[in-house]
C-alpha positions as CSV (number, residue, x, y, z in Angstrom):
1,X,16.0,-6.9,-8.5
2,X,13.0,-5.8,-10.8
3,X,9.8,-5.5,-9.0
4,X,7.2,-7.9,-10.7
5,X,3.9,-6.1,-12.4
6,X,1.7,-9.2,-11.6
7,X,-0.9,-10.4,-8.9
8,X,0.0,-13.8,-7.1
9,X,-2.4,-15.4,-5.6
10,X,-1.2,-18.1,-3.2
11,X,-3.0,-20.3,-1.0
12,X,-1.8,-20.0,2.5
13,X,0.3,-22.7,4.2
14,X,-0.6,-23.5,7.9
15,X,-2.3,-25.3,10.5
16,X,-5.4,-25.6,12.4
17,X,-6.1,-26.0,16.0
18,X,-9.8,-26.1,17.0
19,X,-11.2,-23.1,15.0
20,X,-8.0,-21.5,15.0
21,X,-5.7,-21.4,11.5
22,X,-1.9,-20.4,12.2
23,X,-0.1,-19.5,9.0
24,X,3.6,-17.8,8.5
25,X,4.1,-14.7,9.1
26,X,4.5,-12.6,6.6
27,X,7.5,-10.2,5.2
28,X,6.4,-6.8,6.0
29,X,7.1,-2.9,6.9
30,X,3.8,-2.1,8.5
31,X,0.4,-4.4,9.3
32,X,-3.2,-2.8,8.2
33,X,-6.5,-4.3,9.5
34,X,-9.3,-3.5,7.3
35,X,-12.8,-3.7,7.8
36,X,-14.6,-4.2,4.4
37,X,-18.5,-2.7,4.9
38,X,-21.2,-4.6,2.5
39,X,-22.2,-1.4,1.6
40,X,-19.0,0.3,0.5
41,X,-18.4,2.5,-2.9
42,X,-16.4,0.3,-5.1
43,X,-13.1,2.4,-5.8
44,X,-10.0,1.5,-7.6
45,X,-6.9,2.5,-5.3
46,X,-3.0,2.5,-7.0
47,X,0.0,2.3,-4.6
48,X,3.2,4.2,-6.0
49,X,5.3,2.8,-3.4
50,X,3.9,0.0,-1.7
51,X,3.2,-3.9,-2.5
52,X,0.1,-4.8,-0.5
53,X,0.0,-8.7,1.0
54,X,-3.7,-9.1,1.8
55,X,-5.1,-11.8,3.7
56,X,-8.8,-11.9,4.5
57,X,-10.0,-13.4,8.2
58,X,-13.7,-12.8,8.3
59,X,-16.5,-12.9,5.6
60,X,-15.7,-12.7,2.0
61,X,-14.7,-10.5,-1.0
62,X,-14.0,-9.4,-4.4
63,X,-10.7,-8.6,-5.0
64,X,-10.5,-6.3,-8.2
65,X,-7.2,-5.7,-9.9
66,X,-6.7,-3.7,-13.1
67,X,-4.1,-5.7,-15.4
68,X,-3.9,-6.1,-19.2
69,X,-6.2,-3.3,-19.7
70,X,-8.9,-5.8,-18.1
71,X,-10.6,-5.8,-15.1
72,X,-9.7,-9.2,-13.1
73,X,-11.8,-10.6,-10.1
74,X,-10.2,-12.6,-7.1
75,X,-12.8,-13.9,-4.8
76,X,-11.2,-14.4,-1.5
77,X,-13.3,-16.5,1.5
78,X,-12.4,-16.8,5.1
79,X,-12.8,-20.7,4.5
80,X,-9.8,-20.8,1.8
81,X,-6.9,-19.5,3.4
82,X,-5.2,-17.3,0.4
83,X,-2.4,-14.4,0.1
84,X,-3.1,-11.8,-2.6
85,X,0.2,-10.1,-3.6
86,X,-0.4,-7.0,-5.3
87,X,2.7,-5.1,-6.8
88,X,3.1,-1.0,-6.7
89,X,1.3,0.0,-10.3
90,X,-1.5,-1.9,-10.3
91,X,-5.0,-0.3,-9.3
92,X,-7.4,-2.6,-7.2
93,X,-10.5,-2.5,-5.0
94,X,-12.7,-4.9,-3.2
95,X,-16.5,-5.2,-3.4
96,X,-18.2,-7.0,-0.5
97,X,-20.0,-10.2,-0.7
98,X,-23.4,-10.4,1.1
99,X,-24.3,-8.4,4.4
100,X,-21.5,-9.4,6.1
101,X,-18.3,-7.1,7.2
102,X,-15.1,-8.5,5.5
103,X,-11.9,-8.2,7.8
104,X,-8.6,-8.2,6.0
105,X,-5.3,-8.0,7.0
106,X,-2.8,-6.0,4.5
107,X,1.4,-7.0,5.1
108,X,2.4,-4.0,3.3
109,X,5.7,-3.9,1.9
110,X,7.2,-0.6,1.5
111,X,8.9,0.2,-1.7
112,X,9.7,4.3,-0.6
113,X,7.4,6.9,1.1
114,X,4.0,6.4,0.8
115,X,2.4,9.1,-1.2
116,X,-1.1,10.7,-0.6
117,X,-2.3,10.1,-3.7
118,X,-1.7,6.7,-3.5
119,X,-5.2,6.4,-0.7
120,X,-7.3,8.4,-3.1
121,X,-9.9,6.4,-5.5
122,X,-9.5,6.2,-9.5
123,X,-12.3,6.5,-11.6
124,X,-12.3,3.1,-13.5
125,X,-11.0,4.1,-17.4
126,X,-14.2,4.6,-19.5
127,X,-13.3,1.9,-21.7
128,X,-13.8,-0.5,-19.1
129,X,-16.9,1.0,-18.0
130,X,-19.5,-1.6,-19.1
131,X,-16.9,-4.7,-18.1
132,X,-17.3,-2.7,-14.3
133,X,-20.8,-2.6,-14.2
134,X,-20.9,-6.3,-15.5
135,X,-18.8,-7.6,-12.3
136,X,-20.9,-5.3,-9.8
137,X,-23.9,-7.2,-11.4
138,X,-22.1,-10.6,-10.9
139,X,-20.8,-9.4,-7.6
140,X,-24.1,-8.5,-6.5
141,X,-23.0,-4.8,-5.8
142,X,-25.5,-1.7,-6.2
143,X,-24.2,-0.1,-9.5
144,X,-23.2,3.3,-9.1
């Protein structure tokens, strides 16, 4: 079976007790918790090897994905339970939104050995440059 070259962005199944949300579990090799500073450089990163399941649990974020030789934004908030399913191949980054810390969780999916290039930032192609600097202006994000 072909690996798919797409984002999915699904909203999360579950239920809710108090406060408390309970979803699925997902399908995974290894779990990540990330904590997403406000104040963060807004990189591109491109997994060889690896499809990454994110699901945010605290503040909010920008989810960036490089498809189509366009620069696509996913806004994810802790009040919309969603799954972002991003497939080995496709570069992506989050920016912040507001003061807050984002915290994500990352299912990762393991395709192969991870490779150390793969947690090393791209420079955004220069032909995208001014759509870049228009979503840190709509994301609110210091330009660089």
């Amino acid at each position: 079976m072909a690996l798919a070259r797409h984002v999915e962005v699904v909203p999360l199944e579950g239920t809710i007790a108090g406060r408390t949300f309970f979803c699925p579990p997902q399908p995974s090799d290894e779990t990540q918790i990330a904590e997403l500073a406000p104040d963060q450089p807004c990189e591109l990163f491109c997994h060889r090897r690896q499809t990454d399941q994110i699901i945010l649990m605290r503040g909010a974020f920008n989810l960036v994905v490089l498809q189509g030789r366009r620069l696509r934004r996913i806004t994810l908030r802790e009040d919309e339970p969603t799954l972002v399913r991003i497939p080995p191949g496709v570069p992506h980054g989050a920016i912040t939104i507001g003061r807050r810390s984002a915290t994500v969780v990352n299912a990762v999916i393991r395709h192969g050995p991870s490779d150390p290039r793969d947690f090393l930032p791209r420079r955004v192609p220069a032909a995208l440059m001014d759509q870049w600097r228009q979503l840190l202006r709509e994301c609110g994000a210091p330009e660089e």
